[in-house]
N, C-alpha and C positions, 0 to 999 in steps of 0.2 A: 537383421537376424538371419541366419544360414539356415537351410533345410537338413533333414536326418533323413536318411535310410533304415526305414524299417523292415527286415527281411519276416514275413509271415510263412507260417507251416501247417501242415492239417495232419496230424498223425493218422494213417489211415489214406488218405487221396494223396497228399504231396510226399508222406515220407511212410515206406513202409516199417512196421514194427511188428513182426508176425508172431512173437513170442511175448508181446505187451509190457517189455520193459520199461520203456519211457514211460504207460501207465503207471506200473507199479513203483518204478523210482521217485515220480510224482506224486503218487498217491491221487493220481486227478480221478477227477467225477466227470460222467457226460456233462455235457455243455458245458466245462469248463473252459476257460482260457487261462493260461500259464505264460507268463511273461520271461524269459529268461534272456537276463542279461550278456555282454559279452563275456564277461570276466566267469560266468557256468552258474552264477546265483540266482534265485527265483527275484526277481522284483516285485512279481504279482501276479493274487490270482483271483480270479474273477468267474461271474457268470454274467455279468452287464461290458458289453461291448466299449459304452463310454464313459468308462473307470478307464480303459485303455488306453483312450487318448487323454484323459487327465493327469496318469500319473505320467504319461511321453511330456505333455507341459510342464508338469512340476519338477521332472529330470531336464527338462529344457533351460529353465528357470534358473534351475540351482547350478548347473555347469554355465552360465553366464554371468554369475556375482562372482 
């Protein structure tokens, strides 16, 4: 099996958003996490860290059958 490259981001620390679009585009909640795919689609969204790496396995999974 090959490994993936996850690029992760903190809206606020790693990427500025001074006008809280990406908020609002998202509609995200604190503590949330927002998973967004390459292709610009949300995958998932979460407040539990390892939902994050279950759905990376289950896209893992499913791009190998």
């Amino acid at each position: 099996m090959g490994t993936y490259a996850v690029n992760a981001y903190a809206i606020g620390s790693d990427l500025l958003d001074s006008h809280a679009t990406a908020r609002s585009e998202y509609q995200a909640h604190d503590a949330e996490l927002i998973l967004v795919r390459q292709d610009g689609h949300v995958g998932l969204r979460t407040q539990d860290a390892a939902a994050v790496t279950g759905y990376l396995a289950t896209v893992r999974n499913i791009g190998s059958l």
